[in-house]
N, C-alpha and C positions, 0 to 999 in steps of 0.2 A: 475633506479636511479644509478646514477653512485657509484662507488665503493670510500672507502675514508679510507686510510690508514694515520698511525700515529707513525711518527718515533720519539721514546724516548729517546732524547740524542744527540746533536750537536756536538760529537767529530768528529775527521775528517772523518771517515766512516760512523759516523748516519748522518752527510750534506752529502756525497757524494749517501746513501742510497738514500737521500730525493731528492739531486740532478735527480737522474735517476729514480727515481718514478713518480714525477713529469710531466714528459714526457705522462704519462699515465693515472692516476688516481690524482684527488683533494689529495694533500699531505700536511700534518701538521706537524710540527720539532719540539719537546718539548725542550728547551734547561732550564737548571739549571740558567743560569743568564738573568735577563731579558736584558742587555745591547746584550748581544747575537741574541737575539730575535731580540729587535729594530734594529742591525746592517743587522740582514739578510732579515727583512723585508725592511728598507731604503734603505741600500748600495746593499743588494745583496751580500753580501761578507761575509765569516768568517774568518778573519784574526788570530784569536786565534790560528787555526788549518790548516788553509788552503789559507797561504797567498800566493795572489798573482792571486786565481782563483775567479772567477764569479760564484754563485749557481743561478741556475735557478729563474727566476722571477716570475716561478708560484708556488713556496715554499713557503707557510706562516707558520710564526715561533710564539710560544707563547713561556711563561714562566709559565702559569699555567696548572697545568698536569689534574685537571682533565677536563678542556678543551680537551685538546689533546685525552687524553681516554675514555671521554663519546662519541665525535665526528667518534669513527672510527671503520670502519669495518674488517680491518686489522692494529694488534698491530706488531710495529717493534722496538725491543728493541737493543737500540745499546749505552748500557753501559758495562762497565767493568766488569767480572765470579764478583768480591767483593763485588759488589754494587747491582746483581741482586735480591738477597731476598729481600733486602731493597724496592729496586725498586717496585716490586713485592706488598709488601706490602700496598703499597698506593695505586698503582694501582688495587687491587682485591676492593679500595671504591666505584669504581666509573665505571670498566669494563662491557659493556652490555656481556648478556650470549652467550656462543660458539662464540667468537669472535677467531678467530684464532692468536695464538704470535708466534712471528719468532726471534729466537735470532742473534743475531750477533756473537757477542762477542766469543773468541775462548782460552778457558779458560775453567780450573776446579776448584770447590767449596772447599777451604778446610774444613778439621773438616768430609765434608759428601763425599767429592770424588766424588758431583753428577757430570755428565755434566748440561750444561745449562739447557733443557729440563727436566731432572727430576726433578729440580728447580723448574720449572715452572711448572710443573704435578702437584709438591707437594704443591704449592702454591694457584694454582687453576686449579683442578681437574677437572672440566668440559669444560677447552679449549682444541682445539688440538696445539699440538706446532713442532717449526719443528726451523730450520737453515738455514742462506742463508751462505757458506763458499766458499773458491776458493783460488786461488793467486788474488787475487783484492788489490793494492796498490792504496789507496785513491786518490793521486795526480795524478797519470797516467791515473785514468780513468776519470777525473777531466778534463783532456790535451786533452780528447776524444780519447784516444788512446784505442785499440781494446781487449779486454777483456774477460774472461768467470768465470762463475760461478757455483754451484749448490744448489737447494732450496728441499733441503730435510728434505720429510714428508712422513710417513706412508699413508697417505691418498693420494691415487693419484688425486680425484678430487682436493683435497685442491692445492697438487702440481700443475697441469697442470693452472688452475686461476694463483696462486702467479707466474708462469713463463711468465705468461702476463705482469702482474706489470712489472717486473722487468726487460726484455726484452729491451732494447731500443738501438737500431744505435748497434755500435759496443762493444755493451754488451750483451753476448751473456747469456743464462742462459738454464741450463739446470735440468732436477729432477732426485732425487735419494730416493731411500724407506731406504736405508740404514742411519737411523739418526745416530744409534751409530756409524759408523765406521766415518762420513761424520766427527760426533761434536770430537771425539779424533783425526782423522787426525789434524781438524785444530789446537788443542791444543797442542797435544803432538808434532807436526813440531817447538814450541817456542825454545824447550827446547834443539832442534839437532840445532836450527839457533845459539844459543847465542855460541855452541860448536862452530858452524865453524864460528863466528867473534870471538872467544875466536883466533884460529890459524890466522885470516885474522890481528889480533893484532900482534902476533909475529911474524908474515911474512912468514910463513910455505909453502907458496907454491899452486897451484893450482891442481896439483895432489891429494893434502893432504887433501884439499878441498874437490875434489869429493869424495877420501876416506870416510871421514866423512858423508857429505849427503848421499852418497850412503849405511854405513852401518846405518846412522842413521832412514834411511827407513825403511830397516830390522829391528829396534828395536822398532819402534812404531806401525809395522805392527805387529808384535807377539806378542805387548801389546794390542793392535785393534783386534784383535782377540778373543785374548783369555778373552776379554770383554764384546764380542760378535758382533764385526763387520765383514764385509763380504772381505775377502781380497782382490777381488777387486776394492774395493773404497780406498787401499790405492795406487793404481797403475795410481789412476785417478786424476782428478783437487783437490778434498778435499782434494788426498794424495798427492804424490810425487808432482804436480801442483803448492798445495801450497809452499809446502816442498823448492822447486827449488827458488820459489820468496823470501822468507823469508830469506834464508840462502846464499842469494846471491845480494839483490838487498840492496843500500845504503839508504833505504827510511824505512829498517822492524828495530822495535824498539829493538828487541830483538837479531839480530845481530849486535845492534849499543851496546849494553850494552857488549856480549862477547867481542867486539872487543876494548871495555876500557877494560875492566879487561886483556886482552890479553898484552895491552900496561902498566900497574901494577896499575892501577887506582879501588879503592876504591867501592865496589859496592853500599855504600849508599851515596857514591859523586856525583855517575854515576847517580841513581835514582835521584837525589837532580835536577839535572839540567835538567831533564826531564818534558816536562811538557803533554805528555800523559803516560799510563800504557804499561809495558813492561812483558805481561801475563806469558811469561816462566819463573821470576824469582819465583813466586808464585807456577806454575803450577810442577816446579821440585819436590817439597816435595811431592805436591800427587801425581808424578808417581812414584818416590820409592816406594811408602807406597803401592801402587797397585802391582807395580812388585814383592815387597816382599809376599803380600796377593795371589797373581795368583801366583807367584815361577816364574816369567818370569824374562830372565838374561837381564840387560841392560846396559852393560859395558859404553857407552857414556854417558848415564844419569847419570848414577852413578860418573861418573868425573865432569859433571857438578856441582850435589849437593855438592861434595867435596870441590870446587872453591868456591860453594855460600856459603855454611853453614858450612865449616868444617875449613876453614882456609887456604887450596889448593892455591899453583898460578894457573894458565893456561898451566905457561912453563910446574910444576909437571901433568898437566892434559894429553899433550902431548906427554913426556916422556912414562907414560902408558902406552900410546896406544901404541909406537912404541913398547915399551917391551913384550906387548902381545902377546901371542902365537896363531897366525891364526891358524885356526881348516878348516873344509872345507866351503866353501862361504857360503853355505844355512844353515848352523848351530849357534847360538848365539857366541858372542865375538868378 
C-alpha cells in the first residue's frame, strides 16, 4: 500500500512540503480556507503565498482537517511554533495510533520554552516526532533550483523512510538523530537574521555583516548546547546552512523585519504588512529567558530584544557591538 502523507497547513513551505512530496507519495495539503483548497485543486497555484509558481498536480488540497488526519500515514505539520498546540489539539480527534509528525515550523513556544517536538510529545505522547529543517527558501525550491535539507528523528528507521519522501530532483535530504540541536539551530538562526537586516537597514556594510552571522553562530551554538544539542549540527545545514540563507537572502521574513527597523520603521507596522509569521520576533523573548536560565551570554540577542521590547533603535543596537570589548574569538561577547 502505498505510503500517504498529510501536510497541515498551505503556507508557502507546507505547499512547497506538499510540492515535493508529491513526487513520491499520495500527498494531501490541509489549508485553513477552503478557497485555498479549491484554488490548488483547480489552478494548481497558491497565489496567497506563492505567486507566480505551479504546485504539483498530483497535490490534492482539503479544507477539512479531519480528512487530511484520518487519511495519512505521515503527519506534516507546517504551521506557525503559536498555532501548534492549537493545531495539535484537533488533530489528537481524529489521528490513527504511532502515526509519525514532523514539524516544520522553526520556532519556540512561549510561556513553555518547548521546541516544536516537545509540543507534540506533550500533546500526544504515543507518536514519534521529529523535524524537517535546513536553508530551504520556499520560492527557490519552487524555481527547481537545487537544494538540501535535514529530517531529523531519533529513530533511524523512521528517519531513513521520511528521507524517501522527501528526496526528490534537486532536493536533496538528508537525517540527523540530533532533534534538539537540528529544532534550535533552526529557530534561534531568526533571531541573528533580524540582527543582520537590522545593519543591512543602516547600510553597515558587508564585513559587518559577516561579523554578525559569524558571532551569531557562536551564540546560538552555546545556547544549542548547553540545551543539549550536539555541536556539530550547528556547523551543518540545520546550523550555520540555515544561518547563512536566512540572514542573507531577500526572501527570509525575518531579515525583512530587521532590515525595517534598521531603516526606523515601527515594528508593529512592519508586522501589520506582513502577511506570513516572522518566528524570531517571538522566538527572542524565549531565548533570553533561556540564556538567563542556562547563564549562557548572548550579547546579539540581547540587542535584539532591546530593539523589540525595550524601546532600542537598531543604530543604539550597533553602536554596542562596536563598543564592546572583544575577548578572545572562542569566548562569548
Amino acid at each position: 500500500m502505498q505510503l500517504r502523507v498529510s501536510v497541515l497547513g498551505a503556507g508557502s513551505f507546507g505547499t512547497t512540503v506538499a510540492h515535493l512530496t508529491a513526487r513520491n507519495v499520495a500527498t494531501l495539503l490541509w489549508c485553513r480556507r477552503v478557497e485555498t483548497a479549491e484554488e490548488v485543486n483547480s489552478e494548481h497555484t497558491n497565489d496567497r503565498y506563492l505567486k507566480g509558481y505551479t504546485v504539483n498536480r498530483a497535490v490534492r488540497a482539503t479544507a477539512d482537517l479531519e480528512e487530511a488526519v484520518r487519511e495519512a500515514d505521515v503527519l506534516v505539520l507546517g504551521v506557525p511554533s503559536r498555532g501548534m498546540r492549537e493545531l495539535l489539539t484537533e488533530v489528537s480527534r481524529y489521528v490513527r495510533p504511532w502515526v509519525p509528525i514532523l514539524s516544520l515550523a522553526k520556532g519556540l513556544e512561549p510561556d513553555t520554552n518547548y521546541r516544536m517536538t516537545e509540543v507534540i510529545r506533550e500533546m500526544l505522547p504515543e507518536h514519534r516526532a521529529g523535524a524537517l529543517t535546513g536553508p530551504n527558501l520556499a520560492k527557490e525550491i519552487m524555481a527547481g533550483m537545487a537544494a538540501a535539507s535535514v529530517v531529523a528523528f531519533q529513530d533511524d528507521d523512521i528517519a531513513r523512510q521520511l528521507q524517501g519522501v522527501f528526496n526528490s530532483g534537486l532536493f536533496r535530504c538528508y537525517t540527523n538523530r540530533d532533534v534538539v540541536g537540528c529544532e534550535l539551530g533552526g529557530a534561534l538562526k531568526n533571531v541573528i537574521a533580524i540582527a543582520t537586516g537590522m545593519g543591512d537597514g543602516l547600510g553597515v556594510g558587508d564585513n559587518t555583516r559577516s561579523a554578525i552571522i559569524t558571532r551569531g553562530l557562536a551564540e546560538l551554538t552555546r545556547l544549542g548546547v548547553a540545551m543539549g544539542g550536539d555541536p556539530a549540527t550547528f556547523a551543518g545545514l540545520a546550523g550555520m546552512g540555515d544561518l547563512i540563507a536566512t540572514c542573507t537572502s531577500k526572501q527570509s521574513r525575518n531579515r525583512h523585519v530587521g532590515e525595517e527597523l534598521g531603516k526606523g520603521r515601527k515594528l508593529d507596522d512592519i508586522i501589520a504588512d506582513m502577511n506570513q509569521v516572522a518566528e524570531g520576533v517571538k522566538t527572542t523573548r524565549v531565548v533570553m529567558d533561556l540564556g538567563e536560565k542556562l547563564g549562557v551570554d548572548l550579547p546579539i540577542c540581547r540587542d535584539v530584544y532591546d530593539v523589540l521590547y525595550e524601546g532600542s533603535t537598531a543604530m543604539d543596537a550597533y553602536r554596542g557591538l562596536v563598543k564592546r570589548s572583544p575577548g578572545a574569538e572562542h569566548e562569548p561577547g
